[in-house]
C-alpha positions as CSV (number, residue, x, y, z in Angstrom):
1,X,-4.3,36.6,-1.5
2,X,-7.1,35.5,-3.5
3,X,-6.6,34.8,-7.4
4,X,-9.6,37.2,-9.2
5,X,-8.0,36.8,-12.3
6,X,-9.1,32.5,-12.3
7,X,-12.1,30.5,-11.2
8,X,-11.2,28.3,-7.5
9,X,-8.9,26.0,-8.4
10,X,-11.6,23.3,-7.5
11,X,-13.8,24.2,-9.9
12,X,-11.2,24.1,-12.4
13,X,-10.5,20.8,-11.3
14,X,-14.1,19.4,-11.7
15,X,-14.2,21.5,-14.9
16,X,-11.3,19.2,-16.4
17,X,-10.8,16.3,-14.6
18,X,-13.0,12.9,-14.1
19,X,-15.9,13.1,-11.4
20,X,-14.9,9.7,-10.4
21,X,-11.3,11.3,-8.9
22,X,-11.9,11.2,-5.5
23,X,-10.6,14.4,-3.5
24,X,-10.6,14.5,0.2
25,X,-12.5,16.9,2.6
26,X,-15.5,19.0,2.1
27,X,-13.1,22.2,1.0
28,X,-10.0,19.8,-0.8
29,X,-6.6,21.5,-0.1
30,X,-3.8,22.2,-2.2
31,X,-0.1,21.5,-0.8
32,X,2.4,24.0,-1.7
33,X,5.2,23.2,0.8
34,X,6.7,20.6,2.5
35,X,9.1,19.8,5.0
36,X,9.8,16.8,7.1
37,X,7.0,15.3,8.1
38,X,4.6,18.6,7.6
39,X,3.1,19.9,4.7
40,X,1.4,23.5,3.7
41,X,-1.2,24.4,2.1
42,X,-1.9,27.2,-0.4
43,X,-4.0,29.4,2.4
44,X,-0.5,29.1,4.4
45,X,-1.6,26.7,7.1
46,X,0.5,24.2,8.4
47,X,0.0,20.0,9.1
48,X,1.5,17.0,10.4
49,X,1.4,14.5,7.3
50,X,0.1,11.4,8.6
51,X,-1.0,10.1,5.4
52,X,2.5,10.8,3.3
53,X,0.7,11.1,-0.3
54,X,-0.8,7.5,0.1
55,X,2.4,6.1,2.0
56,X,4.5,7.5,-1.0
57,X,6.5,10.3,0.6
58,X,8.0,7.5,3.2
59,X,11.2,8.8,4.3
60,X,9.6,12.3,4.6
61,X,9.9,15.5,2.6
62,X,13.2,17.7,1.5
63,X,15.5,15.2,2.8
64,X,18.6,16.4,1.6
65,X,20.3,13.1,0.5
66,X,17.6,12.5,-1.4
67,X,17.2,16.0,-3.1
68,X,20.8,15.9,-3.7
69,X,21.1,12.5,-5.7
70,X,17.9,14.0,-7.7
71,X,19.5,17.4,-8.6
72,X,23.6,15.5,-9.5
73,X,21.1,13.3,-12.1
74,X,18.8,16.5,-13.7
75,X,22.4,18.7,-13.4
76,X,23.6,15.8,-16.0
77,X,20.8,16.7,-18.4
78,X,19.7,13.2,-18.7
79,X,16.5,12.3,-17.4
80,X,15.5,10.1,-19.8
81,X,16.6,7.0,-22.2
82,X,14.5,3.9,-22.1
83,X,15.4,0.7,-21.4
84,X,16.9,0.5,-24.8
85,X,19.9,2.0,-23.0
86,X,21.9,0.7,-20.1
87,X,20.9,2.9,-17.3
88,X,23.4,2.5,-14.5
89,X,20.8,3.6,-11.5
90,X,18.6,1.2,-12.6
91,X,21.2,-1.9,-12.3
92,X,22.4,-0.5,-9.2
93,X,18.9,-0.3,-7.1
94,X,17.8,-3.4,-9.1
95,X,20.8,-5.4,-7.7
96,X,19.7,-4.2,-4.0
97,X,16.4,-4.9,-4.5
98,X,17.3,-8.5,-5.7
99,X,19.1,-9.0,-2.5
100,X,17.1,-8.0,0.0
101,X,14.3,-9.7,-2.0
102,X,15.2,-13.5,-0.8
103,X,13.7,-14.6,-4.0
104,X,16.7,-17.2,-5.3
105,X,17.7,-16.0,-8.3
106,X,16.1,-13.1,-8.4
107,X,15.3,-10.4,-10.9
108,X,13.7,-7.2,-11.6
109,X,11.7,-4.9,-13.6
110,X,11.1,-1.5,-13.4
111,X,7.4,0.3,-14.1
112,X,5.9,3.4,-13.2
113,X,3.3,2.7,-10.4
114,X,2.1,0.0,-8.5
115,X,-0.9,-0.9,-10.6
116,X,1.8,-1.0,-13.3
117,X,3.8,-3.7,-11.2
118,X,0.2,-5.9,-10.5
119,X,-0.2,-6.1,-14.3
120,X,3.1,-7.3,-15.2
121,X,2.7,-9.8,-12.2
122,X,0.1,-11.0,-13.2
123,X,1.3,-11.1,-17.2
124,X,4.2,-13.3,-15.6
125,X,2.0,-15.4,-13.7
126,X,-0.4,-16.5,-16.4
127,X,1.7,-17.0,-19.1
128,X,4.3,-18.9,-16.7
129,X,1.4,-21.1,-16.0
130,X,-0.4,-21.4,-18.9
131,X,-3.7,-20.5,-17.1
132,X,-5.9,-17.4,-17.2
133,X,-7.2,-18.5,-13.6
134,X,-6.5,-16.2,-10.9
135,X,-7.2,-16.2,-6.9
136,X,-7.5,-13.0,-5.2
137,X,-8.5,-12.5,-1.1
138,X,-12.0,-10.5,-0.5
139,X,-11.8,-6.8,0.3
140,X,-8.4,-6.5,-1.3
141,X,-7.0,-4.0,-3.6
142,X,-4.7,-4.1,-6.3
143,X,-4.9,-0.9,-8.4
144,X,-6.7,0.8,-11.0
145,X,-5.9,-0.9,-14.8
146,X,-8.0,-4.0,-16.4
147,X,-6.5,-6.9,-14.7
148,X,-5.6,-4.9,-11.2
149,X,-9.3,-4.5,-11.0
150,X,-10.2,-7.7,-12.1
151,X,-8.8,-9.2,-8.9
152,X,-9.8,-6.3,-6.7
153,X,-11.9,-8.2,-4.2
154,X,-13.8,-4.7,-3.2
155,X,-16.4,-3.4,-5.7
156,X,-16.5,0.2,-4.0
157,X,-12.5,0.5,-6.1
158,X,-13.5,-2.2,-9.2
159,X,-15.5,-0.3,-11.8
160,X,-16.1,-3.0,-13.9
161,X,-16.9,-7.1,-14.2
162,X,-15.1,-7.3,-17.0
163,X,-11.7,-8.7,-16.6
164,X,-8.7,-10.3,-18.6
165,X,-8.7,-13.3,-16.3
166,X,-10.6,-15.2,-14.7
167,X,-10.9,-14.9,-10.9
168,X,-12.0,-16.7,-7.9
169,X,-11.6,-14.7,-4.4
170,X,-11.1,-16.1,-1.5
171,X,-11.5,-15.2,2.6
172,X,-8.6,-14.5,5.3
173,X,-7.4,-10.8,5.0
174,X,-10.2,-9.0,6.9
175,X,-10.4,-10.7,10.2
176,X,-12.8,-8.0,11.9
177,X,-16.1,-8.8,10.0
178,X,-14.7,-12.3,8.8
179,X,-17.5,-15.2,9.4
180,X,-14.3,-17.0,10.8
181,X,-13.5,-13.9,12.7
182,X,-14.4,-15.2,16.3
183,X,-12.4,-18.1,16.2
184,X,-8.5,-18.5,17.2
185,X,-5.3,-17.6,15.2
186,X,-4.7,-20.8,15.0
187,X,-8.2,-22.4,13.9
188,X,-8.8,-19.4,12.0
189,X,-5.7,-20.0,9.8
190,X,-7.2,-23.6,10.0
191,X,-10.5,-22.2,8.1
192,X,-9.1,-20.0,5.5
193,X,-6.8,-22.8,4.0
194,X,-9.8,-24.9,4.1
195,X,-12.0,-22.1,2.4
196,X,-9.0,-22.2,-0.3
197,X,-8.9,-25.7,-1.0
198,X,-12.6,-25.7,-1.4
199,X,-12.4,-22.6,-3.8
200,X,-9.7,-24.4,-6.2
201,X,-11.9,-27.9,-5.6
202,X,-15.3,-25.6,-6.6
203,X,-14.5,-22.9,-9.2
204,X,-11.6,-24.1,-10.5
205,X,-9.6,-26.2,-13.0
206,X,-6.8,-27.1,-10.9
207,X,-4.1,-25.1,-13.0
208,X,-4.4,-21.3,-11.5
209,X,-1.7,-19.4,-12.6
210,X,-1.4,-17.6,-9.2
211,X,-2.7,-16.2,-5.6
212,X,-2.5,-12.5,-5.4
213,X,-2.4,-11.2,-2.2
214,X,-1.5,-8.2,0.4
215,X,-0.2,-9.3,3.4
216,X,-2.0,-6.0,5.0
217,X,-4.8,-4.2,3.2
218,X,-4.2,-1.3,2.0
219,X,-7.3,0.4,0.7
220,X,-9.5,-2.0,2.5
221,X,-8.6,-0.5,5.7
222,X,-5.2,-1.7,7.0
223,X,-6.6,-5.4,7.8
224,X,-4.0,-8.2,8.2
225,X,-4.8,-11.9,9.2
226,X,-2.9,-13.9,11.5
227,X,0.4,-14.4,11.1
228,X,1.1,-17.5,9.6
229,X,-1.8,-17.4,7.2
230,X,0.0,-17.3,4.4
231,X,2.1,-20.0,5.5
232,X,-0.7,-22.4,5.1
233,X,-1.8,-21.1,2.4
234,X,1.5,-21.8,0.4
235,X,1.8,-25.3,1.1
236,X,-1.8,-25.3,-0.8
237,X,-0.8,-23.6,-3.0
238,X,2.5,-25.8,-3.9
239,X,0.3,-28.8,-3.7
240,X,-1.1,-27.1,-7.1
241,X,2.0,-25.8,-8.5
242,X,0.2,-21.8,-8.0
243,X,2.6,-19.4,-7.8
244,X,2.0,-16.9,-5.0
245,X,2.6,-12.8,-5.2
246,X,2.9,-10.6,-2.8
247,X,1.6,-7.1,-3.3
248,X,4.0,-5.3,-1.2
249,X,3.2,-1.6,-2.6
250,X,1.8,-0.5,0.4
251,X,3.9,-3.0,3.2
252,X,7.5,-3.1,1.6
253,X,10.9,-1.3,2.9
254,X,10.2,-1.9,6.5
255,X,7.2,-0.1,7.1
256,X,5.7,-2.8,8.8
257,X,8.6,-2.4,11.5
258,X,8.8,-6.8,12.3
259,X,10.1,-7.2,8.4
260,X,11.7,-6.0,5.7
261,X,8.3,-7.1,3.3
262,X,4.9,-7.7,4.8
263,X,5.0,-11.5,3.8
264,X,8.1,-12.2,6.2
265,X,5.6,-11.9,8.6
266,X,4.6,-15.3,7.8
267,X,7.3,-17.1,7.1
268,X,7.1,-17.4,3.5
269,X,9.1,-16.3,0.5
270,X,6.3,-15.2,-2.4
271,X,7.4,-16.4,-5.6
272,X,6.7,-12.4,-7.2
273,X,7.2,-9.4,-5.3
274,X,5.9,-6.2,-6.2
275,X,6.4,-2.7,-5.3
276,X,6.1,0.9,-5.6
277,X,4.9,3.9,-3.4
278,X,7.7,4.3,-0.7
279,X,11.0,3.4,-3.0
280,X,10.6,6.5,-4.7
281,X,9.7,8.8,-1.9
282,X,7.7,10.1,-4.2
283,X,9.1,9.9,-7.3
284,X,7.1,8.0,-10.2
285,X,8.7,4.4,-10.0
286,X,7.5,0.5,-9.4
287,X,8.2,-2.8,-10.1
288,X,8.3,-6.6,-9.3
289,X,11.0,-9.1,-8.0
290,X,10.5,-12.3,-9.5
291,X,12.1,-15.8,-9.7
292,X,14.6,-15.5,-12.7
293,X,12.8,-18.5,-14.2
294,X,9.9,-17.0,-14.0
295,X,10.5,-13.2,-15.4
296,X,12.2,-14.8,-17.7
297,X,9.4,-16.4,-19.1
298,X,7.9,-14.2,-22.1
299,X,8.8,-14.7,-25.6
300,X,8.0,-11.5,-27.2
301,X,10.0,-8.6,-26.7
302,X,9.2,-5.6,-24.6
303,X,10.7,-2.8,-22.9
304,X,9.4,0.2,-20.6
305,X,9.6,3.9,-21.5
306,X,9.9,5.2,-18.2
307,X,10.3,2.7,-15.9
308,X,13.1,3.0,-13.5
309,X,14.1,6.1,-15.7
310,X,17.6,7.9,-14.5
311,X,15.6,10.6,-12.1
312,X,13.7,8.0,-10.8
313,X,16.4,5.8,-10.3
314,X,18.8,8.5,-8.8
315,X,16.0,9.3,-6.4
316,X,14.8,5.5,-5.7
317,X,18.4,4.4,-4.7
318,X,19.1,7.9,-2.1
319,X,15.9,7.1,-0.7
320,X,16.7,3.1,-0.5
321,X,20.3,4.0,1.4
322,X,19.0,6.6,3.7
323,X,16.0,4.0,5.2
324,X,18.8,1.4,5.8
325,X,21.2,3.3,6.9
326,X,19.2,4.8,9.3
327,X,16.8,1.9,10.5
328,X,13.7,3.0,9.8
329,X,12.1,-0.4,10.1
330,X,13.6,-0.1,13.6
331,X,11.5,2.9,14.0
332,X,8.5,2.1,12.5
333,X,8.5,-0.8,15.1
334,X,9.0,1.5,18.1
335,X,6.8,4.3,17.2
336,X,3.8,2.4,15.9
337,X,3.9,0.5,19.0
338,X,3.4,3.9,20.4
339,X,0.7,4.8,18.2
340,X,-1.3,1.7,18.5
341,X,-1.3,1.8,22.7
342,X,-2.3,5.6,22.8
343,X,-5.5,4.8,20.0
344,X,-6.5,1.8,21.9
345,X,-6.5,3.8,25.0
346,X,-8.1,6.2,23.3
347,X,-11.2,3.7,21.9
348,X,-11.3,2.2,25.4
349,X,-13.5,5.4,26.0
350,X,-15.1,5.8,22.9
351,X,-18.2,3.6,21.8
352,X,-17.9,4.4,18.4
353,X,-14.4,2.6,17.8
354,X,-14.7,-0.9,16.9
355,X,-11.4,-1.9,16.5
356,X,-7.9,-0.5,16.3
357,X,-5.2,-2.6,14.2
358,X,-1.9,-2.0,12.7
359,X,1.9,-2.9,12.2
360,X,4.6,-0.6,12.3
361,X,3.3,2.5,10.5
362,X,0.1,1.0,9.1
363,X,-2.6,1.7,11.5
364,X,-6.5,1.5,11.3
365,X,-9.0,2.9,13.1
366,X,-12.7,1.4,12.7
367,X,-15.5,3.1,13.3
368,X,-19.0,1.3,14.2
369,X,-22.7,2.4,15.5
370,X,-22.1,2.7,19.5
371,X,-23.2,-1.1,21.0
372,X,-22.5,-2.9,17.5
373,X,-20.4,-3.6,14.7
374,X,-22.5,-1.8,12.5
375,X,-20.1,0.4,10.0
376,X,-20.3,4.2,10.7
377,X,-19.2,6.0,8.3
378,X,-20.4,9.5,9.2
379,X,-17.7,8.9,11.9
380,X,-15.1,9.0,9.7
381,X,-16.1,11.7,7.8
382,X,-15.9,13.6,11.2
383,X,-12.7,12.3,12.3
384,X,-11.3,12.7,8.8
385,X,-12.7,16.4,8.7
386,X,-12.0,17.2,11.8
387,X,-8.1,16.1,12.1
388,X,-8.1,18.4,9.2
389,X,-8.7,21.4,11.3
390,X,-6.7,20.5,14.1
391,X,-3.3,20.3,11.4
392,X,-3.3,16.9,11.0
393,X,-3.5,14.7,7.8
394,X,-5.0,11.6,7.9
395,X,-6.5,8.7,5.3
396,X,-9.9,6.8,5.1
397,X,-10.7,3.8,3.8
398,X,-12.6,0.2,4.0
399,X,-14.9,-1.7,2.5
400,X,-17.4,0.1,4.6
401,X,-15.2,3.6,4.1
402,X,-15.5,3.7,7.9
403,X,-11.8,3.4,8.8
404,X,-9.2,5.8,9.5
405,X,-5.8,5.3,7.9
406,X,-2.3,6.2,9.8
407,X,0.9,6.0,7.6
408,X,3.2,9.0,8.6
409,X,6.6,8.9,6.8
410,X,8.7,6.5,8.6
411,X,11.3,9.3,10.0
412,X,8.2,10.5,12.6
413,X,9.4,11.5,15.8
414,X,8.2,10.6,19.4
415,X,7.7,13.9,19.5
416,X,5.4,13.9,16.4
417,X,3.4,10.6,17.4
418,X,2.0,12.1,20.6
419,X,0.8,15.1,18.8
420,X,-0.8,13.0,16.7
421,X,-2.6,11.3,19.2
422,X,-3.7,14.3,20.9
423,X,-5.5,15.4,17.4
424,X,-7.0,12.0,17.2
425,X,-8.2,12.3,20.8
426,X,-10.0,15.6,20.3
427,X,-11.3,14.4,16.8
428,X,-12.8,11.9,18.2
429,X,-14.4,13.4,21.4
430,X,-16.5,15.1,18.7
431,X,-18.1,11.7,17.3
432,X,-22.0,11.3,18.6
C-alpha cells in the first residue's frame, strides 16, 4: 500500500543523502526481508541474491546459528565496551583468525570496515618502514578514506589526487585489456615483475614501505592475473625489504573455492592480511592479520571504539564456525565451476561478451561492442536492469563499468545456480 502520508522514499533519500551515493537500477529498491539466499523488497517481490550486499551477507540470510549467537550476546545487554575492556569474542575469533592466517606469529586488530582495515595497513606499513612510498596495481580498489584512495589505481572510485603517501602503481591485475595481455601465463608473469622492478628503479627511492594488492579485483571487475604472479612479485619485493599486503576483503574465507585467502593462490604468504565483508555476514566488523613484529610496531597508544565490538564478535565467530564446519570453500569450488561453464556457454552465442572470468564465487562477465573489445557499457545497464526484472540480483563494476558481478552467498544451491543462469541467459538475449 502506498505511503500518502511521506514523499517516495527515493526522494527522501536524494533530499538527505550525498549525490555521489551511488544506488542501483533506474527505480532503486528497498529490501525488507530476507531469507536464504533471497531477498524482498518493499513492493513484496521476491529475488535470488546474487550480489549478497557487496559479498557481505556470505553465508546467506537468517541462518539460525548465526542469529542465535547474535541474540545470547544482545539478551546479555552488553553490546558495547571498547577495547579498553577485555572482550572475550574478540580473543576468541582473533585467535582463529591468527591460525588460519599462516602469518608466523601472527596478530590481529579489529576495525569496522574494510577501508578501515587498508588504513591501519597501510599505517603499519609505513611507519614499519620508515617510508611514505607506497606501490598499488592499476585498476584496483581499496576503499573510500584518504589513504584507501590514494592507492586506488581506478579514478572512476578515487575522488581526489591528494593522498597521505606517496604512490606509484603498477600493471598485472587486469589481464583482459593489459598491454601484456596476449602473452603467456608464464611470460606474462615474466613482464609484470619486470614492469615492477622498473617502477621501484624509476619512481622510487628504493625504501617503499609496501605493495598493496588484491589478488582478484573487486570493484574493477573481478580481474585476477595468473597464478603465480604474486609469487614473483614477492621475491622483488624481498630483494627491497617491501612488505607485501593482501587485501582479502573481497577474496577471504574461501570464497575463492582453491584457498582459504585469495593469495594462496600463488603460493605466497603476504606479510598483512586484511579483511572484512563476509566474516561478519553482515554485521559491521574488519580487520588485519599482521606479523607480530610488525603490528607491534607503533609507539603511541591507540584503541578502537567499535572494532570487533561483543555483537560483532558474537556474530563474526557463528558465522566463521558455520563456513568451516560446513565447507563452504568446498562449495564455492563446485558451484562456480558450474557458473563459469553455463556463462561461457552462454557468451559462446552472444557477440557482446568479451570475456567471462572468475574463481569460486567471484565471477565477471565483460561486456564489449559486438567484433571488438570496445567497453559497452549500455550492455550492462541492460543486463543489470534486466536481471532485475526476472528476480535476480546482480553487481556491476569495472574500470569501464561494463562488467557484471556474481557473488551469491556461498551456501547457493545447484538448484539456485541454474536459475541463475537461466536469468542471465534471457538478460542477455536482450542485448543489441
Amino acid at each position: 500500500m502506498a505511503d500518502t502520508q511521506h514523499p517516495p522514499l527515493i526522494d527522501r533519500h536524494r533530499a538527505v543523502l550525498p549525490s555521489w551515493l551511488a544506488l542501483y537500477y533506474a527505480d532503486p529498491i528497498e529490501i525488507v526481508r530476507a531469507e536464504a539466499r533471497r531477498v524482498t523488497d518493499a513492493t513484496g517481490k521476491t529475488y535470488l541474491d546474487f550480489f549478497a550486499g557487496i559479498l557481505t551477507n556470505a553465508i546467506g540470510y537468517d541462518i539460525a546459528e548465526i542469529s542465535d549467537a547474535i541474540r545470547r550476546q544482545v539478551d546479555s545487554g552488553v553490546l558495547h565496551t571498547s577495547t579498553l575492556y577485555l572482550i572475550r569474542g574478540q580473543v576468541e575469533l582473533a585467535e582463529k583468525i591468527a591460525k588460519l592466517s599462516d602469518i608466523p606469529d601472527a596478530k590481529v586488530f579489529f576495525t569496522n570496515s574494510g577501508t578501515e582495515a587498508n588504513e591501519t595497513a597501510l599505517l603499519l606499513a609505513t611507519q614499519f618502514r620508515r617510508s611514505n612510498q607506497v606501490l598499488a596495481l592499476r585498476n584496483s580498489y581499496h576503499g573510500r578514506a584518504f589513504g584507501a584512495l590514494g592507492v586506488t589505481g581506478n579514478r572512476g572510485w578515487s575522488a581526489s589526487s591528494l593522498s597521505p603517501v606517496k604512490v606509484s602503481h603498477v600493471h598485472g591485475g587486469y589481464r583482459y585489456r593489459s598491454p601484456f595481455g596476449h602473452l603467456s601465463d608464464v611470460d606474462y608473469i615474466r613482464a609484470c615483475a619486470d614492469d615492477l622492478r622498473d617502477v621501484l628503479r624509476t619512481t622510487t627511492s628504493g625504501d617503499v614501505a609496501c605493495l598493496i594488492a588484491e589478488p582478484i579485483q573487486g570493484v574493477g571487475g573481478f580481474c585476477f592475473p595468473p597464478d603465480g604472479l604474486f609469487r614473483a612479485f614477492k621475491e622483488v619485493l624481498d630483494d627491497y625489504g617491501i612488505l607485501l599486503v593482501s587485501d582479502e576483503v573481497q577474496t577471504g574465507w574461501g570464497r575463492t573455492g582453491e584457498h582459504f585467502w585469495g593469495m594462496d593462490a600463488h603460493g605466497v604468504t603476504a606479510d598483512i592480511m586484511t579483511f572484512a565483508k563476509g566474516l561478519g555476514n553482515g554485521l559491521a566488523i574488519g580487520g588485519l592479520v599482521a606479523r607480530g613484529d610488525v603490528m607491534d610496531c607503533l609507539t603511541a597508544n591507540s584503541i578502537s571504539t567499535f572494532g570487533g565490538n561483543p555483537v560483532a564478535a558474537a556474530g563474526a565467530n557463528a558465522a566463521l564456525d558455520y563456513l568451516l564446519d560446513n565447507d563452504l570453500q568446498a562449495n564455492c569450488a563446485k558451484l562456480g565451476g558450474r557458473l563459469v561453464a553455463g556463462l561461457r556457454e552462454i557468451a559462446s552465442r552472444s557477440p557482446v561478451i568479451g570475456d567471462v572470468r572468475g574463481k569460486g564465487l567471484m565471477i565477471g562477465v565483460e561486456f564489449v561492442e559486438p567484433g571488438g573489445r570496445e567497453p559497452n557499457q549500455k550492455a550492462a545497464v541492460t543486463v543489470l536492469e534486466k536481471t532485475r526484472e526476472l528476480g535476480l540480483l546482480v553487481g556491476k563494476g569495472g574500470l569501464h563499468d561494463n562488467v557484471i558481478r556474481l557473488a551469491p552467498p556461498m551456501t547457493l544451491t545447484e538448484d539456485e545456480a541454474d536459475e541463475a543462469l537461466d536469468i542471465l541467459a534471457r538478460a542477455i538475449e536482450v542485448v543489441r
